[in-house]
C-alpha positions in Angstrom: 35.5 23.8 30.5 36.6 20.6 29.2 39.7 19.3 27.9 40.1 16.9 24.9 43.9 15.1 24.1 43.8 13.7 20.6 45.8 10.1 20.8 44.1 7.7 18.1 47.1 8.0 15.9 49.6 5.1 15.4 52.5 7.5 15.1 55.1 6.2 12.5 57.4 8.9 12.3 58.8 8.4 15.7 59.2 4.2 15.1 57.3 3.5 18.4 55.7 0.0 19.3 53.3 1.9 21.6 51.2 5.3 21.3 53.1 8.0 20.9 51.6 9.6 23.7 53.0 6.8 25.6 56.3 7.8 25.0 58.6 8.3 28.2 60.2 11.6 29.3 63.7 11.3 30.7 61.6 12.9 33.5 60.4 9.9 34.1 57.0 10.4 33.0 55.0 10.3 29.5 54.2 12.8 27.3 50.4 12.3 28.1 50.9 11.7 32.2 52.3 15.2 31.9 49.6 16.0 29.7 47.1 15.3 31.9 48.7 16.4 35.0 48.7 19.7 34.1 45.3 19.8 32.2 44.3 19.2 36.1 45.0 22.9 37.0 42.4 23.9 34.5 39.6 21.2 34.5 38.5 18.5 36.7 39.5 14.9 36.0 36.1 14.0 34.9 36.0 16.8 31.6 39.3 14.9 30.8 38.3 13.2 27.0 40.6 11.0 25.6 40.2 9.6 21.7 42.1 6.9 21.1 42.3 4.3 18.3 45.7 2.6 17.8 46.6 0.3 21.0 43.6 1.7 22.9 43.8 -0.6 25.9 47.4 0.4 26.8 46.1 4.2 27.4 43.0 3.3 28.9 44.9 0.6 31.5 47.5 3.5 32.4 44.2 6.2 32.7 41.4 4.2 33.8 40.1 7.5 35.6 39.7 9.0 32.1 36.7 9.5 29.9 37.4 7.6 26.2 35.9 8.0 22.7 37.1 5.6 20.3 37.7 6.3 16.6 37.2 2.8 15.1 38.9 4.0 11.9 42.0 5.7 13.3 43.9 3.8 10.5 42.3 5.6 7.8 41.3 9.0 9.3 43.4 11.9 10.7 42.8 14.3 13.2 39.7 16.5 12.0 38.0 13.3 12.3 38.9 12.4 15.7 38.4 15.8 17.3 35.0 15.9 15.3 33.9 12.7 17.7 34.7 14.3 20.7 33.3 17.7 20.1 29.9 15.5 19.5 30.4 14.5 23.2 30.5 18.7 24.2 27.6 20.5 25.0 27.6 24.6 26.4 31.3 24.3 27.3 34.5 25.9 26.4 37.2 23.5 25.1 41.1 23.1 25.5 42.2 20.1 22.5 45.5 19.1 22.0 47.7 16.8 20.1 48.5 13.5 22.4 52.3 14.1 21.4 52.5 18.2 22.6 55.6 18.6 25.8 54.5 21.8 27.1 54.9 24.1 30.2 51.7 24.0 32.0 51.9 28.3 31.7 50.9 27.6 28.1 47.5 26.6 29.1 47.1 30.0 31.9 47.9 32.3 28.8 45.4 30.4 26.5 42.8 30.7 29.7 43.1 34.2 29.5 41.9 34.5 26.4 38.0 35.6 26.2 38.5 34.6 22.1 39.1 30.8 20.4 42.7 30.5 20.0 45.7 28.4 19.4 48.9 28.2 20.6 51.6 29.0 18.6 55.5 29.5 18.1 56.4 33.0 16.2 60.4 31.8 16.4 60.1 29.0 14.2 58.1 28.4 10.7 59.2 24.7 9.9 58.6 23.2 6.5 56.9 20.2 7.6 54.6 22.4 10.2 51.6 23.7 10.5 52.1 27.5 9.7 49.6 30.5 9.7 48.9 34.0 8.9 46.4 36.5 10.3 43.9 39.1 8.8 44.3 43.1 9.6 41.8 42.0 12.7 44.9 40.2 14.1 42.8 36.8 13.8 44.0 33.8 12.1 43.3 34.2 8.0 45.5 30.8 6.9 46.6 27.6 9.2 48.3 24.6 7.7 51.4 23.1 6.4 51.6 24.7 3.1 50.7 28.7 3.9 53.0 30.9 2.3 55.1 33.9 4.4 53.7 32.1 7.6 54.3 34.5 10.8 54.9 31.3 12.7 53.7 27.4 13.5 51.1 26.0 15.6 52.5 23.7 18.2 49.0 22.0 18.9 47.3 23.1 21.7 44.0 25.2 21.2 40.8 26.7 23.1 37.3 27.0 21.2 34.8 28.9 23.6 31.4 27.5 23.5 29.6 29.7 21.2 31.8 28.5 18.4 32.0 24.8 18.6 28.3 24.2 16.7 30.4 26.2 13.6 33.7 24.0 13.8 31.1 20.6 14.1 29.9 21.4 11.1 33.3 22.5 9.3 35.0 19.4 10.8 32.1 17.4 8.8 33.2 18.6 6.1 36.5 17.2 6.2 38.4 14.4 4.2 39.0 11.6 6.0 42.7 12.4 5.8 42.5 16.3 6.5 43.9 17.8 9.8 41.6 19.3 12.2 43.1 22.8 10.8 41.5 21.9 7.4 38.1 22.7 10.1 39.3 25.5 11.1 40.0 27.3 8.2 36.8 25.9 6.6 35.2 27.7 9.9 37.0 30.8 9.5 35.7 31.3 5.7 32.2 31.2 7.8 33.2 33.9 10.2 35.1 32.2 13.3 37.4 34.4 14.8 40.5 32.4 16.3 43.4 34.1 17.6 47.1 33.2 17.5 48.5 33.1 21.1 52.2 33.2 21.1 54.1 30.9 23.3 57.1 31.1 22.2 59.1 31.8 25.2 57.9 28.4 27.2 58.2 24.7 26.4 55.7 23.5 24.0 56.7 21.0 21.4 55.2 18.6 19.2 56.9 15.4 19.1 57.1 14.1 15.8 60.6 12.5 15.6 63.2 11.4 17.0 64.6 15.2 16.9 62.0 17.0 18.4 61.6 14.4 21.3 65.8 14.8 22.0 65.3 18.8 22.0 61.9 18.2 24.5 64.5 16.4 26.7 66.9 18.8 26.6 64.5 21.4 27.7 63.3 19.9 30.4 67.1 18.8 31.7 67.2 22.6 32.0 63.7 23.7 34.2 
């Protein structure tokens, strides 16, 4: 098994000098310490990838003990592009990805585990406008993911699992990919060839997305609570 965290972005939206995944927890920790820390439970250090891009030294200095692959055109690409890169670096493994800015409950990861299916994490109390949203087939596998589906059963919140038989498929569908597409553009393009991902609902543990301001306020307030 191996474990990718997607942090090349430069992360506007939450008016940040550094990465976003940089970003301090009233905890006391960053997102992506936590991240990491409990990515541990499930893989060993060294099946840790990293792809960075904007302000790469800062996360490499604070993670030296990581594995890194750089997108060199972070500024003009979005995530399919950057998880593309990394899958490159996979070979007969399983994979957890997730987005460098996800606050989440390290249960979220066990539940995914359990899964013998690709899947993806996702929220079934919440369908947010700006989200990524979904829908599934009669199968109960995932027909539609991204921020314009219509009568959405819920939102992705950005952490998935790809078993190894399917990764050659989502390769080639992430390839296929504007520059500017999310990595669920893949996804869908994969399930039109036959991948079978399954939502996972985690809607009853932390596991949030920081985008703004707002969301990293309600991610502290959750974790004043545990």
């Amino acid at each position: 098994m191996k474990a990718i965290i997607l942090a090349a972005g430069i992360g506007s939206r939450l008016g940040n000098p550094r990465p976003k995944p940089l970003t301090q927890l009233t905890t006391g920790e960053t997102i992506m310490e936590r991240q990491v820390s409990y990515l541990q439970h499930v893989v060993s250090v060294n099946d840790i990838l990293i792809v960075v891009g904007f302000k790469k030294d800062l996360i490499m200095e604070e993670f030296s003990e990581l594995t890194y692959v750089f997108n060199n055109v972070y500024d003009r690409t979005n995530t399919s592009k950057s998880l593309l890169k990394a899958l490159r670096k996979v070979q007969d493994e399983a994979v957890f990805w997730l987005n460098g800015d996800v606050v989440f409950d390290p249960k979220v990861l066990t539940r995914l585990m359990k899964s013998e299916t690709s899947c993806m994490a996702v929220n079934t109390e919440s369908v947010g406008e700006e989200e990524v949203k979904y829908t599934i087939s009669e199968d109960g596998s995932i027909k539609e993911v991204s921020k314009i589906v219509k009568n959405a059963l819920g939102e992705s919140v950005g952490i998935n699992k790809v078993i190894a038989s399917d990764i050659p498929l989502l390769i080639k569908m992430l390839e296929r990919c504007d520059d500017n597409d999310y990595f669920e553009r893949g996804i869908e393009f994969a399930i039109e060839r036959g991948l079978k991902i399954y939502p996972i609902d985690v809607s009853d543990m932390l596991c949030i997305e920081v985008d703004f301001t707002e969301d990293l306020e309600k991610a502290n307030e959750e974790l004043s609570k545990a």
